[in-house]
Structures are given as structure tokens and as C-alpha cells.
VEXTORNU-627275 format. One line per field, with one value per residue: residue number from 1; chain; z, x, y of N, C-alpha, C, CB in turn. Coordinates in steps of 0.05 Angstrom, whole numbers. Glycine has a CB too. Example, Ala and Ser with C-alpha at 12.3 -4.5 7.8 and 13.67 -1.06 7.14 Angstrom:
<atoms>
num <- c(1	2) .
cadena <- c(A	A) .
n.z <- c(156	142) .
n.x <- c(264	257) .
n.y <- c(-114	-45) .
ca.z <- c(156	143) .
ca.x <- c(246	273) .
ca.y <- c(-90	-21) .
c.z <- c(156	157) .
c.x <- c(264	258) .
c.y <- c(-66	1) .
cb.z <- c(181	114) .
cb.x <- c(226	282) .
cb.y <- c(-89	-12) .
</atoms>
This chain:
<atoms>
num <- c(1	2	3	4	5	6	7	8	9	10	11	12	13	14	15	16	17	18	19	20	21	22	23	24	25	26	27	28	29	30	31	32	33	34	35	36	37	38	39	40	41	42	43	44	45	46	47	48	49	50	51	52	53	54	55	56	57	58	59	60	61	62	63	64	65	66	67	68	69	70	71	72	73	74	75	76	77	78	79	80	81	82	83	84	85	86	87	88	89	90	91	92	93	94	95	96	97	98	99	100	101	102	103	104	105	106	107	108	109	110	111	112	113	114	115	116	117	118	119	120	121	122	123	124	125	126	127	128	129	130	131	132	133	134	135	136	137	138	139	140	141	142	143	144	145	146	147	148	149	150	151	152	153	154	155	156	157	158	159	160	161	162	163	164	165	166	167	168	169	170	171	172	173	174	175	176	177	178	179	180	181	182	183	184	185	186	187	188	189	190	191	192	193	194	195	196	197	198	199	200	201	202	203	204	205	206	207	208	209	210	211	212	213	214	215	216	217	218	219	220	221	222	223	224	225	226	227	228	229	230	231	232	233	234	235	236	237	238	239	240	241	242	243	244	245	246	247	248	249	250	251	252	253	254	255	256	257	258	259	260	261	262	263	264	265	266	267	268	269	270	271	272	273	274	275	276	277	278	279	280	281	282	283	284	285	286	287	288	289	290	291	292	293	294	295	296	297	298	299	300	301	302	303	304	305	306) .
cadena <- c(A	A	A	A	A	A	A	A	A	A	A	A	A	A	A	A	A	A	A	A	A	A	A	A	A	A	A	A	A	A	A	A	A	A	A	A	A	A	A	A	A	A	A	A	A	A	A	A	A	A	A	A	A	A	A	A	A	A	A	A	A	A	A	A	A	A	A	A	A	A	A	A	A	A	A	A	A	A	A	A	A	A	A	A	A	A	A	A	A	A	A	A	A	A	A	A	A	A	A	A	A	A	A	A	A	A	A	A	A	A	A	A	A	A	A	A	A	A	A	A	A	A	A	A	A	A	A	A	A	A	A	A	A	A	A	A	A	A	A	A	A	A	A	A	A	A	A	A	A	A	A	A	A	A	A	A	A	A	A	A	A	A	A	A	A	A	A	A	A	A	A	A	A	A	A	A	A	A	A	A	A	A	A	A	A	A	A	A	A	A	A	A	A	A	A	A	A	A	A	A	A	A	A	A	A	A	A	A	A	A	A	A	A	A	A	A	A	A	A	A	A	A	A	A	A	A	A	A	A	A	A	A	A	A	A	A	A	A	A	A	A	A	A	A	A	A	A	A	A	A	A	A	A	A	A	A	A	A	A	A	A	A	A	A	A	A	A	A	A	A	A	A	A	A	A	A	A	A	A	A	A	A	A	A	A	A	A	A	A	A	A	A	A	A	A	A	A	A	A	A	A	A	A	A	A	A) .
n.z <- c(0	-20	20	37	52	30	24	86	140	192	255	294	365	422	484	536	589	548	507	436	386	317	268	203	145	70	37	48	80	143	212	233	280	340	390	457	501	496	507	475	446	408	379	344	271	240	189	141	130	111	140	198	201	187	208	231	197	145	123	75	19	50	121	149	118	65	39	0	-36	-68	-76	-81	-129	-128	-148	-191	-199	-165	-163	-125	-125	-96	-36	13	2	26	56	22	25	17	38	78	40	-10	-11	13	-12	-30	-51	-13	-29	3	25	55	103	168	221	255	240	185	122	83	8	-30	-77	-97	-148	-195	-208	-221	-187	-154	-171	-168	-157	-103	-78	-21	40	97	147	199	271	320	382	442	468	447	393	338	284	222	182	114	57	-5	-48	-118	-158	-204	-174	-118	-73	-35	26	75	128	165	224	229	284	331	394	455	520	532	559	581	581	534	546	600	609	617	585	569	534	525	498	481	444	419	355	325	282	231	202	167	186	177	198	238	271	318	387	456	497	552	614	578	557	529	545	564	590	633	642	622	625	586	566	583	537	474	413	346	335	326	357	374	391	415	470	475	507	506	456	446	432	478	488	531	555	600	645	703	728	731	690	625	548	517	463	429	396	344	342	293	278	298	312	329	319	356	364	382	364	383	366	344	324	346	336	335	358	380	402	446	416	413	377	373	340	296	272	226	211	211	192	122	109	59	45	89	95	151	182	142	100	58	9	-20	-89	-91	-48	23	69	150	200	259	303	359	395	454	505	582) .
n.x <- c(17	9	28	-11	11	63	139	151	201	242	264	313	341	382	394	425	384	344	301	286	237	214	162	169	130	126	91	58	98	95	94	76	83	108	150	175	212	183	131	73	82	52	2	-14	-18	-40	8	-28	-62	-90	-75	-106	-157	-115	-69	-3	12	42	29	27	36	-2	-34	-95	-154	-177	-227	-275	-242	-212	-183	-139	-94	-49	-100	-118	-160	-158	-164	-164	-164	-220	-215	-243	-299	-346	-360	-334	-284	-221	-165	-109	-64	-23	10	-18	-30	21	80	151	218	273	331	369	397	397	417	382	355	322	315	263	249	203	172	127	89	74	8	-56	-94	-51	3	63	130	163	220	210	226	231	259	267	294	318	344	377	335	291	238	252	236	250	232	239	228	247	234	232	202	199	177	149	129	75	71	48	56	47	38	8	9	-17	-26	-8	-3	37	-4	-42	-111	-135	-183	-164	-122	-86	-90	-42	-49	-15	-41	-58	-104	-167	-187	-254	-305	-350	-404	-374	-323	-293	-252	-279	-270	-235	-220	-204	-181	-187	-233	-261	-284	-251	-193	-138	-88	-78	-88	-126	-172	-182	-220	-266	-261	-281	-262	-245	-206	-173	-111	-89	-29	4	50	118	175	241	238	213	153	110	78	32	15	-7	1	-44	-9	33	71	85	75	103	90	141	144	184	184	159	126	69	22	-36	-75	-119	-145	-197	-227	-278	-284	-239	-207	-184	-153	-205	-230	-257	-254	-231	-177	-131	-106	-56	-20	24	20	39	8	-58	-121	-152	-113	-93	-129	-135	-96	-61	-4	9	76	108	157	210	237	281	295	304	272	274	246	236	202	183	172	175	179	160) .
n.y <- c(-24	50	100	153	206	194	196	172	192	182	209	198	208	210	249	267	231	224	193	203	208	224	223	248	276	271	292	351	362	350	321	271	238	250	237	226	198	143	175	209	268	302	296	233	195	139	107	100	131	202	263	274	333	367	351	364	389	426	496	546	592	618	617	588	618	643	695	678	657	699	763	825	842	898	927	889	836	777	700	641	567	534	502	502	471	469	520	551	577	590	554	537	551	530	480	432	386	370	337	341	339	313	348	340	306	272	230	254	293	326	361	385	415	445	480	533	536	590	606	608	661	661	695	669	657	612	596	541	505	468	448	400	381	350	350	364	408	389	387	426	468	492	544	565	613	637	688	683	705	764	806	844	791	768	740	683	651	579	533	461	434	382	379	330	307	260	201	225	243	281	327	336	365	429	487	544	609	656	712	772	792	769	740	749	718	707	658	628	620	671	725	785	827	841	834	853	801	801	790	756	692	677	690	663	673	658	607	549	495	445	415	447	478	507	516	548	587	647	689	739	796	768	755	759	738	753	744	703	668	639	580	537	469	431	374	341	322	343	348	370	399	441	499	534	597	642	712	727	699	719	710	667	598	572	503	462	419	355	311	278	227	166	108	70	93	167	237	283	333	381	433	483	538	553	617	671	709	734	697	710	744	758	792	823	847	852	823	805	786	828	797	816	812	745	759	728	690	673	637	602	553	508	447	435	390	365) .
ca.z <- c(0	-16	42	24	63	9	35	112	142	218	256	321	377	451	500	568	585	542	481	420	357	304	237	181	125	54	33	64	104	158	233	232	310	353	420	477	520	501	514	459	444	386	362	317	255	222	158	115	135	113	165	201	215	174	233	236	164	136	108	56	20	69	138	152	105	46	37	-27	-51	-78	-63	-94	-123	-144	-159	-206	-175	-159	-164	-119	-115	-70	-23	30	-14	35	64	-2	24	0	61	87	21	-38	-10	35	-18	-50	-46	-8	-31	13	10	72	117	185	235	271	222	161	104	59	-1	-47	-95	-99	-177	-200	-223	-219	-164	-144	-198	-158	-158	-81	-64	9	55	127	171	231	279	348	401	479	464	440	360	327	268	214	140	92	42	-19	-73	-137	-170	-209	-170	-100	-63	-18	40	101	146	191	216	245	307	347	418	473	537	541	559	595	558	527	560	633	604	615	561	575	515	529	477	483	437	406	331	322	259	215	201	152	198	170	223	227	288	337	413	471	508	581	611	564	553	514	566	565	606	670	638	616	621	549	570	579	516	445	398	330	341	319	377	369	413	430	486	474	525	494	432	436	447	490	500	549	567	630	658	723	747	723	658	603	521	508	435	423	358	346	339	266	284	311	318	339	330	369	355	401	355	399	348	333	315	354	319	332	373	378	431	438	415	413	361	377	306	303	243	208	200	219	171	108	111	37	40	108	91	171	189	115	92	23	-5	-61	-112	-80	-14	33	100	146	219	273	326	360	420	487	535	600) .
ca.x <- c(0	30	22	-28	27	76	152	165	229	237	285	319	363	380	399	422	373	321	305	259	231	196	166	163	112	142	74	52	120	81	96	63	86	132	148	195	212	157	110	69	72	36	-22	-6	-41	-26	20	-35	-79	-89	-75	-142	-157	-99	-47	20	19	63	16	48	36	-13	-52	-125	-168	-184	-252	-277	-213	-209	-163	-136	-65	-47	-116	-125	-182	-145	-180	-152	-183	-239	-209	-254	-320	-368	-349	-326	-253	-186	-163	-83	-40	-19	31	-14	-18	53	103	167	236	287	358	391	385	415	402	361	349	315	308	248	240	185	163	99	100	60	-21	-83	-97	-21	28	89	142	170	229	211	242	228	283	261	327	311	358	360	313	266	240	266	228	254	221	250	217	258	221	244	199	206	158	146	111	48	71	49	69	37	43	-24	7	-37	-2	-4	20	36	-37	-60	-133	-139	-194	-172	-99	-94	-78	-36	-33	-9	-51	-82	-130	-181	-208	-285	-315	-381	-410	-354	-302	-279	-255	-307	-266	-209	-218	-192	-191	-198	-264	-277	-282	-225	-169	-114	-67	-69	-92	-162	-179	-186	-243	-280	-261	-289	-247	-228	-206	-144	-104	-66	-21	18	78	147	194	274	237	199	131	112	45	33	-7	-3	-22	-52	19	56	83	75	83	106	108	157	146	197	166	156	106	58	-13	-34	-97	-127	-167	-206	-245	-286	-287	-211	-202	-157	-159	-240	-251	-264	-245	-220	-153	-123	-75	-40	-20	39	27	49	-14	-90	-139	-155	-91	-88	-140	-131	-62	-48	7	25	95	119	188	226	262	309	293	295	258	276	235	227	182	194	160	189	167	175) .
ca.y <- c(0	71	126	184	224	195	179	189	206	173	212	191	217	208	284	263	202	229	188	223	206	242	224	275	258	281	309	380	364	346	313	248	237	262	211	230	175	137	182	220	291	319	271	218	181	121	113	95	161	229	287	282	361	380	345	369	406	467	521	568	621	636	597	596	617	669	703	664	652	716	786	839	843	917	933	869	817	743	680	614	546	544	480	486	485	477	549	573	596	573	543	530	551	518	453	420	356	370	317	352	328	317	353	339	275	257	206	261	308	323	383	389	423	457	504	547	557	616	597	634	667	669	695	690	636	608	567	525	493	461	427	396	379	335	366	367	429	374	383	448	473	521	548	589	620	656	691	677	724	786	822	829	772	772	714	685	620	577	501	459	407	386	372	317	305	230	191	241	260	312	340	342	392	455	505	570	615	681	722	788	790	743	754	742	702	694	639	626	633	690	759	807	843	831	841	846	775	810	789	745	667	672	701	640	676	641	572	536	468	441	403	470	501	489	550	548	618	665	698	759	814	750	761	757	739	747	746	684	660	601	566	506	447	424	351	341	305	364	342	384	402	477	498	564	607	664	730	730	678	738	691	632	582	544	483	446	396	343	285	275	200	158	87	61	111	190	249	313	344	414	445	502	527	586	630	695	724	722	683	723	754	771	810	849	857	846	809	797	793	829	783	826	787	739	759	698	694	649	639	578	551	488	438	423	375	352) .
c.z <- c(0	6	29	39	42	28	68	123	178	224	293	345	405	455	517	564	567	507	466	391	348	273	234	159	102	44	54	88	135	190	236	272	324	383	429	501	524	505	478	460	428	386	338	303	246	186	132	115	129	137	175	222	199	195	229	209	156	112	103	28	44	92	140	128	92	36	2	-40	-64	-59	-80	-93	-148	-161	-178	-181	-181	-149	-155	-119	-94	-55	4	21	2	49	50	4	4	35	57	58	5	-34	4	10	-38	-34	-40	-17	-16	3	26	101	135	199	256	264	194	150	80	48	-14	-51	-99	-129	-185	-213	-217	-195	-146	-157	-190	-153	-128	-82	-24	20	87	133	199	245	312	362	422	486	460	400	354	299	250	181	136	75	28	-48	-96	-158	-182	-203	-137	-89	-39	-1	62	112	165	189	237	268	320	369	435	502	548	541	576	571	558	547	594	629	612	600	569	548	520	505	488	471	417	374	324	289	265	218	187	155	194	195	216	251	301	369	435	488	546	577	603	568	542	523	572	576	621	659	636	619	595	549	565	552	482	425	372	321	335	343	365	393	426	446	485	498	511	475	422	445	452	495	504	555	588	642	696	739	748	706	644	577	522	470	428	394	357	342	310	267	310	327	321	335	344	371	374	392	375	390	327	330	329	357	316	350	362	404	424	428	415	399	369	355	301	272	244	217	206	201	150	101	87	21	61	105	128	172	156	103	59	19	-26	-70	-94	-55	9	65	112	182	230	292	337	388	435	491	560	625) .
c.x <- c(18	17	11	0	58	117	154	195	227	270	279	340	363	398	399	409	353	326	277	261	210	190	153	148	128	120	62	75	108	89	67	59	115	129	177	188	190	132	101	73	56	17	-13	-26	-24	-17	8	-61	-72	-91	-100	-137	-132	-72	-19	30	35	42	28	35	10	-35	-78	-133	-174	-213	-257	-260	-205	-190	-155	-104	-59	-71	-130	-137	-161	-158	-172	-180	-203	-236	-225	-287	-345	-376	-341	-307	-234	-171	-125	-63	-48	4	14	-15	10	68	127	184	257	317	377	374	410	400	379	348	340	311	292	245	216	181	132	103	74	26	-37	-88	-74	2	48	96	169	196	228	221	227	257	274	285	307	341	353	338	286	268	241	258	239	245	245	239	239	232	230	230	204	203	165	128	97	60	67	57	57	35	11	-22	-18	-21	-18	18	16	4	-49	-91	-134	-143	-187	-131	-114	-72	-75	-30	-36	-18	-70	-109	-144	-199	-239	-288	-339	-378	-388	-326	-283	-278	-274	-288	-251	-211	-201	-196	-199	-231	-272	-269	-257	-195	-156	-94	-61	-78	-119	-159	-194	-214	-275	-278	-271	-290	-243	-221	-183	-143	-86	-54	-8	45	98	163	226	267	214	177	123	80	41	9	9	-18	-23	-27	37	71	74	88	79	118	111	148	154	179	155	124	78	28	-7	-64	-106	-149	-176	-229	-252	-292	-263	-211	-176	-163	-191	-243	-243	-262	-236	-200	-154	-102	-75	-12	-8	28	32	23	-37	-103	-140	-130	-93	-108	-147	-111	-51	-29	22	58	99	144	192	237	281	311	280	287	254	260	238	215	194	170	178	171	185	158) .
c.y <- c(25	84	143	209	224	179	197	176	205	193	206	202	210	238	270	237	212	208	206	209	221	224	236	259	284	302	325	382	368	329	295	241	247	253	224	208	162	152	205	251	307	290	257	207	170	127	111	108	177	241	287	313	373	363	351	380	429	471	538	563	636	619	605	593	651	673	695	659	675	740	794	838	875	927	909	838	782	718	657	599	553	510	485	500	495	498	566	596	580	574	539	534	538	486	436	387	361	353	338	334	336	325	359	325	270	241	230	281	313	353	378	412	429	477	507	561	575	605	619	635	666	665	686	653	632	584	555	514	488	450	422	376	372	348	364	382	407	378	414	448	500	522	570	586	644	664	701	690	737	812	812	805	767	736	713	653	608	540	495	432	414	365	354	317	279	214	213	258	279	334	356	364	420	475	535	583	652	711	741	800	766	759	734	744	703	668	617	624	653	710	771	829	826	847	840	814	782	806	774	717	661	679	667	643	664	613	568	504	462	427	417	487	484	524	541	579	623	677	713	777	791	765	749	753	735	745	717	682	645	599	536	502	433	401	361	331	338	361	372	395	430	472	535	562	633	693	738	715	697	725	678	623	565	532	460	426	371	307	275	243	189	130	87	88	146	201	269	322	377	414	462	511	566	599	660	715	711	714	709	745	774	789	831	862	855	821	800	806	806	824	805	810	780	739	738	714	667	646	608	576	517	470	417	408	374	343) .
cb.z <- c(24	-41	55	47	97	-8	15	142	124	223	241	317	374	466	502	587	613	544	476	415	349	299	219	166	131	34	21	79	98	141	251	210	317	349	412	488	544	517	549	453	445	350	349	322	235	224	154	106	155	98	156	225	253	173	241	248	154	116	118	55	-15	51	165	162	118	21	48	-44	-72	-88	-46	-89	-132	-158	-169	-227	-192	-139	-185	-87	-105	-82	-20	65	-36	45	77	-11	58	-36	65	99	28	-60	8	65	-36	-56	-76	12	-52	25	-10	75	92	202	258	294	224	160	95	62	-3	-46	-122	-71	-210	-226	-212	-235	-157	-123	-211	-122	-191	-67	-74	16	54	134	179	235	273	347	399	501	433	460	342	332	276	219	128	83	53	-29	-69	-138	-167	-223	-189	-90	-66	-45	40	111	161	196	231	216	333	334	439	459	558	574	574	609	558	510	557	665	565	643	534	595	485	533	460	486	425	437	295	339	255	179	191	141	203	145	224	236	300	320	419	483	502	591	600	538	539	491	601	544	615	708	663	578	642	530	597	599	515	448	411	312	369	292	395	350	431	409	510	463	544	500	422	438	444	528	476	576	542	645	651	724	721	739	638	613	499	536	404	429	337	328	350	246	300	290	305	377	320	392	330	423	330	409	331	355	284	380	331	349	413	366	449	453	391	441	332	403	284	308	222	170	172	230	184	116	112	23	30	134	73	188	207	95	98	7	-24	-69	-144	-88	-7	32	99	135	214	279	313	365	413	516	531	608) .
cb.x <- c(-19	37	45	-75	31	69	179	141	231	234	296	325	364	394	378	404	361	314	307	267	225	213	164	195	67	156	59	17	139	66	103	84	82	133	149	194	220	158	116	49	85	57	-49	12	-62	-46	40	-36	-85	-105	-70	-168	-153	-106	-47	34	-4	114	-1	88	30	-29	-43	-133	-186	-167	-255	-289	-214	-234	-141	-150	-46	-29	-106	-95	-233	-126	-187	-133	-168	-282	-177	-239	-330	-374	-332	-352	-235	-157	-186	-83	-14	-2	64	-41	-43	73	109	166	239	283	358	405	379	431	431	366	362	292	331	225	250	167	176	93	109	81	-38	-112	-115	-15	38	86	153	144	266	203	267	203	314	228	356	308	357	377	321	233	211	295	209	288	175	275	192	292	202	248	196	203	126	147	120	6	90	20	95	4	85	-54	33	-68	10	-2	23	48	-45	-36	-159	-161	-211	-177	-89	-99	-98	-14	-44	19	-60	-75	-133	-208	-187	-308	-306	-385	-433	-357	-292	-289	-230	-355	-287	-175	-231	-193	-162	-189	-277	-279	-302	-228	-184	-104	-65	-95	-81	-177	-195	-158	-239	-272	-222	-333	-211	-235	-213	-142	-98	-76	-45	27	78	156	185	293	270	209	118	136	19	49	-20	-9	-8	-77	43	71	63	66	67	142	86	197	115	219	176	183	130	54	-36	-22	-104	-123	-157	-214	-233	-307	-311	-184	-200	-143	-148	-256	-245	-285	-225	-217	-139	-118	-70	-33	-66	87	2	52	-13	-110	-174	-176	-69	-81	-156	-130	-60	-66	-11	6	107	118	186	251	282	328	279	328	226	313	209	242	144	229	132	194	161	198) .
cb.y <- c(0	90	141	192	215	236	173	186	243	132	241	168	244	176	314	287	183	269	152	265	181	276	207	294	256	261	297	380	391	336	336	223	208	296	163	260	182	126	197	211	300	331	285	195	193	98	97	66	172	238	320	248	361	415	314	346	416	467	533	559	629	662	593	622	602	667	739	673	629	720	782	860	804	911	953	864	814	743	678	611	525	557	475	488	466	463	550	589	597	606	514	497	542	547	455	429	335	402	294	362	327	304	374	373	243	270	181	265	314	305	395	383	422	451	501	572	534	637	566	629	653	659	720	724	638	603	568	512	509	436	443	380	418	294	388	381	454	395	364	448	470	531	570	592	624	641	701	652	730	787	816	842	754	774	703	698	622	597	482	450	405	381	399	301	329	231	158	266	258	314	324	295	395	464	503	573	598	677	703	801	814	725	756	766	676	699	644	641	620	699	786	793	856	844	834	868	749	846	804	755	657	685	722	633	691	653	551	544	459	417	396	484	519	465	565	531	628	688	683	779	831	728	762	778	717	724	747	664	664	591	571	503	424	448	307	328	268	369	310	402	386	499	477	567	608	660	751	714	645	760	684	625	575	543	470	464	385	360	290	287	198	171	61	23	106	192	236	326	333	429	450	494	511	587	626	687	728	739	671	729	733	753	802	846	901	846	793	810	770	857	746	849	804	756	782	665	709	636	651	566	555	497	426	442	342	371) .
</atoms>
């Protein structure tokens, strides 16, 4: 049987006593699982499954979702697929089924490429890259994006784990994400407005019980500490999965779907999902990067445990 994910790419390491494994899926360069000392951290799916929920995907040229697939480039109207029909956006980019080719392989390390070549609804020609690198740090994520264009280029970045801490269910974590404001969606999930999260249901500062929350919500006004931004889950023992995303990495989603699949059965998860930029990006212009010719951009995020 081939893999819908296409070839994966097991990497291994021991830090101190800690052992870790990761596999990388070749298509949407994706994190299949990621285990520390036995124990899980991100949510896994089997090798002969698609991403259920998008799971551990790289989104590029832009995350979330675009208001009918459409946006303006220089006054001229731009027409993408419409991939998530029954909402009639254009949902997570342009790689999530592209086959990545690898172009640099160690025993704990891996580098995927791909290219975003120019079509309708996005003229503009991308070279990609991931590398994900296991370390005492834990797994260490980095893109680059050059644009190979002639013109500048409209870009944004965003990956879609969805985290664990060992067996501990889901539900009974608790999720700290240091975010001051929360953006409000239609029916469509598109923004309609960005608030403050004081007051509200949506304040993640001090921690929620995941059990209690049901978001597929954008977070902005994220806090920096030295430059980075951290957001934890926390078991009831005191374990817990932190995933850093440098400041480039300005938002964050978080997904609290209640019917995640884990073999016969069904249950909650939570992604926690760094990106660039808030949904619709390319047509608020917030958070949106412009590449000139040639000009590479290179950002990382990464997830601890412990």
C-alpha cells in the first residue's frame, strides 16, 4: 500500500537520558508523530492516513483561510481554488498535498524542499524549505521561504500540530496561551473584528482546562519573552508540552475539535498552530509579509516537553 502522506522520514536521537523520535511525512511536510521517552507529544495518525484536521501540516503562501478565494493584487481581482468548498474559502496555502523532496538527511534530522509555482490566483514563484532537527531542546522547526519572482511577493506561514502530553486525555490539560486579543468570525469563519480577550471566555493567560473550551479561534497581541513566544499544556501530574514560535510567528490558532479519531474511537484534541498572520490575511493585509526578488525569509518555532 502507498502512504497518502507519500515517503516518511523517521528521525531519532537520545539528550542526556532522554530518548525522541519524530516522523516527518514528505507530503505537506508534515509531523506524523513526535514521542519522547515513550511518551506521545503531538497527536499521531497512522502511515496509511491522511492528516485528520490537517495534523502536523506546513501552510504556505498563506494559513487559515481566504474570503472566497479571492483578493486583490495591485488593484487586479485574484481568483484561488476554492479547497474548503463547503465554506467557499481557500483554506491552508498551496503545498498541503505536494510531495516535499528531501535535500539533507541525518540520523536526527531532516530538510524538505518545495516550490509554490505561479497559477491563478497566485502569480508569484516560491522556493521552500522546512528542517526539523531533534535536540536536547526537544524538535526544532525552521522554514524558509525565498522569492524567486520578479515582482514582490504577498507571504504568510503557519504550521497545524496538534499537541499531547503523554496519555493524559486531552480533555482534563490545561492550556496557557499568552494572547491578548481574540479575533471574532461569521458563520464562515472568517474575522469580522479583533478584541480584547480580558473578561472574556477567551483570556488564556493564566490557563483553561481544554475540557472546557471548544475555539477554533485566531489569537493575536501575542507576548514575547527574549523574543519568543511560548504556549503550554499542562497535565494534572505536572508534565507538560510547550510549543515556542519566534516573533515572526505573531498569531496563533487554536483548535479544540471534539471528534478527533484515535484508531475506533473519537475524543478531543487541541492544536495550537503558530502562524504569520490572521486568517484572510491577503485581504486584510495584517500580518502579511511582502518578499522582493530573491529575498529569503527564514523563521522557527519548535515543541518542548517535560
Amino acid at each position: 500500500m502507498h502512504a497518502p502522506t507519500g515517503e516518511q522520514f523517521l528521525l531519532t536521537g537520545t539528550f542526556g537520558a532522554r530518548r525522541m523520535e519524530a516522523v516527518i511525512t514528505a507530503v505537506a511536510a508534515g509531523i506524523r508523530r513526535y514521542v519522547v521517552d515513550g511518551a506521545y507529544v503531538t497527536e499521531p495518525f497512522a502511515a496509511d492516513a491522511t492528516p485528520p484536521f490537517a495534523n502536523g501540516i506546513v501552510l504556505v503562501p498563506w494559513p487559515n483561510r481566504v474570503d472566497g478565494g479571492r483578493w486583490m493584487l495591485h488593484g487586479e481581482p485574484q481568483q484561488l481554488d476554492l479547497t474548503e468548498v463547503g465554506k467557499s474559502n481557500a483554506i491552508h496555502g498551496l503545498l498541503r498535498y505536494t510531495a516535499y523532496r528531501a535535500t539533507e538527511r541525518s540520523e536526527s534530522s531532516v530538510t524538505l524542499a518545495a516550490s509554490v509555482f505561479p497559477q491563478h490566483g497566485y502569480p508569484f514563484l516560491l522556493d521552500t524549505s522546512v528542517r526539523y532537527e531533534l535536540s536536547d531542546g526537544g524538535l526544532r522547526v525552521t522554514h524558509s521561504i525565498r522569492n524567486l519572482s520578479d515582482a514582490p511577493a504577498p507571504v504568510a506561514v503557519g504550521t497545524h500540530p496538534f499537541l499531547r502530553v503523554g496519555d493524559t486525555p486531552v480533555e482534563e490539560l490545561t492550556l496557557r496561551v499568552d494572547a491578548g486579543t481574540w479575533f471574532e468570525t461569521d458563520e464562515r469563519q472568517l474575522p469580522v473584528a479583533e478584541h480584547p480577550v480580558a473578561g472574556t471566555t477567551y483570556d488564556l493567560r493564566d490557563g483553561r482546562r481544554v475540557g472546557d473550551l471548544d475555539l477554533d479561534t485566531a489569537f493575536g497581541d501575542l507576548r514575547a519573552v527574549d523574543g519568543v513566544i511560548r504556549h503550554r499544556l499542562t497535565a494534572p501530574n505536572g508534565h507538560w508540552t510547550e510549543l515556542w514560535q519566534d516573533a515572526d510567528f505573531a498569531f496563533a490558532q487554536v483548535f479544540t475539535p471534539r471528534q478527533f479519531p484515535r484508531g475506533g474511537a473519537a475524543g478531543q484534541a487541541v492544536a495550537v498552530e503558530p502562524m504569520t498572520a490572521p486568517p484572510n490575511a491577503l485581504n486584510s493585509g495584517q500580518g502579511l509579509r511582502w518578499l522582493d526578488p530573491e529575498q529569503q525569509w527564514v523563521l522557527t518555532w519548535g515543541i518542548a516537553s517535560g
